[in-house]
N, C-alpha and C positions, 0 to 999 in steps of 0.2 A: 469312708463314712465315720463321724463323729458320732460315737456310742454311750450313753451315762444309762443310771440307773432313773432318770425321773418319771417313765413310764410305769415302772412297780412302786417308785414314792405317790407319784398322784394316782396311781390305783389304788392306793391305800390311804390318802386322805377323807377321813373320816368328817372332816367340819369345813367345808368349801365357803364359810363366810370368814376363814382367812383371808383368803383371795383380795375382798375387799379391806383386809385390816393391813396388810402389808401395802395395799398401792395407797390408803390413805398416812396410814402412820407409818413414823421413822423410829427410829429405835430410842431415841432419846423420847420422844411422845408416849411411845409406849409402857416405857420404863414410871415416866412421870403419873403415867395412870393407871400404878399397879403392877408392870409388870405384864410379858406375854396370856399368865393364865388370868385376865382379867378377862380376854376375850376368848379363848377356847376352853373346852374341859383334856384338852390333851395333856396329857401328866408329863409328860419328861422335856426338860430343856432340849433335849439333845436331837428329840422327833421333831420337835417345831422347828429345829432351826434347818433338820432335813428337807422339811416340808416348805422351809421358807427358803429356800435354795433354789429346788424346785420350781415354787412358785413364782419366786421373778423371774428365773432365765428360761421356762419353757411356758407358761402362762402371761406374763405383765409386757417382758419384752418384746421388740422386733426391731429389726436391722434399718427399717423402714421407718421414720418417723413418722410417716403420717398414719400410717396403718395402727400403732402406736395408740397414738391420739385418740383414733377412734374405739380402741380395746377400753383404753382408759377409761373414757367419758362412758361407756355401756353399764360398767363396772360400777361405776360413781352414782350412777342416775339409776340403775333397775337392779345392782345384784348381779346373784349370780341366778337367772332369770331362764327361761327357754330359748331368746335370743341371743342373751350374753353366751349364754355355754355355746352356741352353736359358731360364735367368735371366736370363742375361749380356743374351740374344736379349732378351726382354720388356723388361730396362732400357735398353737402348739404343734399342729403338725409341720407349721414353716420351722421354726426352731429345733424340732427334734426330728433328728436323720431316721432315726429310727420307727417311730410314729409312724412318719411317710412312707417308709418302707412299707408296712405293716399295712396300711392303709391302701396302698394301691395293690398290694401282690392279694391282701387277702378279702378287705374287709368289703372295697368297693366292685371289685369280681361280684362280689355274692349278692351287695346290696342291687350292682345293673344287671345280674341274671335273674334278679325276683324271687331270689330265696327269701326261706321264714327265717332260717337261723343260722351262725356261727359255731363250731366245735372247737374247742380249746387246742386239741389235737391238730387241726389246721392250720394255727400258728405254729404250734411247736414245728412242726413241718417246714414253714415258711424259716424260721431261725434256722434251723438244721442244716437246711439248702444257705440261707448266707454263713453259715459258722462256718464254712468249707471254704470262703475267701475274704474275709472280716477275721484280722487279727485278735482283736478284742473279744469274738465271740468266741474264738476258738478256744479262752482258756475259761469258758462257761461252762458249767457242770448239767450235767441232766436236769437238775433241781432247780437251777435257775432260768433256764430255759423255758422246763414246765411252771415254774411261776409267772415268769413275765411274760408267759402265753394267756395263762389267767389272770393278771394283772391287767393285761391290754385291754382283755374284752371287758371287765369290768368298768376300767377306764372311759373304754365307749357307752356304755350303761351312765355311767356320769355326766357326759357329755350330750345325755337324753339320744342316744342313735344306737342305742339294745335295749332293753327289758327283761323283766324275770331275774330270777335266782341263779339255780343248778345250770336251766336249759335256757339259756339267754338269746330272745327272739330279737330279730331287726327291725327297728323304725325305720318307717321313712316320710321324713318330714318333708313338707312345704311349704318354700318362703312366703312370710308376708311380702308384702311390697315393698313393704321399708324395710328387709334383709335383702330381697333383692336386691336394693339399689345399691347398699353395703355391698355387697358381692362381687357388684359392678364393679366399684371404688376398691374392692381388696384385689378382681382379679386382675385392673387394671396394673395396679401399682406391684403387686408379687410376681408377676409374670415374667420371667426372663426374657422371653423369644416375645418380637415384635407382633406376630402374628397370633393374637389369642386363641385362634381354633384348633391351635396344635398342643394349647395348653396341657399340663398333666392338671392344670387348678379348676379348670370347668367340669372335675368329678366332684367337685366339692360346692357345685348349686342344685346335687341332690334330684334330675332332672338329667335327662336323655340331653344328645346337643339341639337336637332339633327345636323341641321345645324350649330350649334355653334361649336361643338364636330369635324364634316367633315370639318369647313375649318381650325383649331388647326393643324388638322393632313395636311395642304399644303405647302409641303416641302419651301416655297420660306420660310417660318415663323423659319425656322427649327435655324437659327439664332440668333435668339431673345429669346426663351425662348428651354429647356425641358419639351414635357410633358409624363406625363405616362397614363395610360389608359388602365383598364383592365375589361371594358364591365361595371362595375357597381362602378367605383373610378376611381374617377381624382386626377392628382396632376400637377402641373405647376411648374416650374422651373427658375426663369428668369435669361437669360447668362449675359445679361447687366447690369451693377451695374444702380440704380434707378436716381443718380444723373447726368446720361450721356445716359440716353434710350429720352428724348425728344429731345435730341439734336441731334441724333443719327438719327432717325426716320424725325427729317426736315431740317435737313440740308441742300438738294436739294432744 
């Protein structure tokens, strides 16, 4: 597993309308119009360029161009908005091993057993158990451990999928139609195994399988992608080429 620090950087990103000044401007843009702190009030050269580190290899990027595309264009057109961040969410967690981790041992346990809330101590737990065969954790201190347990969940708070301060309670959100169909198209394209139902990525439409599976099959959808389905294999289809479905879907 590839392990960095940008789970406790973007838990500590205090002004998320970087996000869009990094994917729009380049450095020399930047520089022409004043300088980084023309658009943040973050003081030190040295955080921003953490923070812009961060921000393109576990927020802007993906291995995937098309999925890409569509981070971009969300980014460009609404911000950092209730749907973007819930993209933001999806891309980050393909890019950072660690995230994912994080996400499937602790955060999505709790969000598909219908809990209220997350404990800080429940990551640290979750670290503890990998520190024992992750090189890179094992030369982690207590202190870093219990921050980037606290950094995660605040992370998620970011990401609109907690709330609260001290005692950070779970959202749980539901797709519009036009994230669904995103969904479609991400968990088409991110998916390793042929067979999407055996996906680890269909915890991430927030939704039981069942449910997920009944509303693919509702005809208004029937436009936007092919799927097939044959009781125990999925496979997805997308009609819309990837660089013309966000535009597609907001156009209204």
């Amino acid at each position: 597993m590839q392990i960095n620090s940008d789970i406790n950087i973007l838990g500590g990103l205090t002004d998320w309308d970087l996000i869009k000044v990094f994917l729009t401007e380049d450095n020399n843009s930047i520089n022409e119009k004043g300088g980084v702190h023309t658009f943040t009030a973050i003081k030190t050269d040295k955080s921003v360029k953490r923070f812009e580190k961060a921000i393109r290899t576990t927020l802007l990027s993906n291995k995937k161009s098309d999925l890409e595309i569509i981070i971009r264009q969300a980014i460009q057109k609404n911000g950092a908005n209730k749907d973007t961040l819930l993209l933001l969410f999806w891309n980050a967690s393909s890019n950072n091993e660690l995230l994912f981790h994080l996400n499937d041992n602790v955060f999505f346990p709790a969000f598909y057993s219908g809990r209220v809330s997350i404990k800080s101590d429940e990551v640290e737990a979750c670290l503890n158990e990998l520190k024992q065969t992750e090189d890179t954790l094992k030369k982690w201190s207590d202190i870093t451990v219990s921050t980037t347990a606290s950094k995660y969940l605040t992370l998620l708070k970011k990401f609109g999928l907690m709330e609260g301060a001290a005692n950070k309670r779970i959202v749980y959100p539901y797709l519009s139609d036009e994230m669904f169909i995103l969904f479609a198209y991400w968990l088409s394209a991110i998916s390793e195994k042929p067979n999407l139902v055996t996906s680890h990525w269909l915890h991430y439409c927030f939704s039981e399988k069942q449910a997920f599976l009944d509303r693919l099959l509702q005809k208004k959808f029937s436009k936007y992608f092919n799927m097939i389905f044959t009781g125990d294999k999925l496979n997805i289809e997308p009609i819309i080429p990837y660089e013309l479905i966000y535009e597609q879907i907001t156009k209204s």
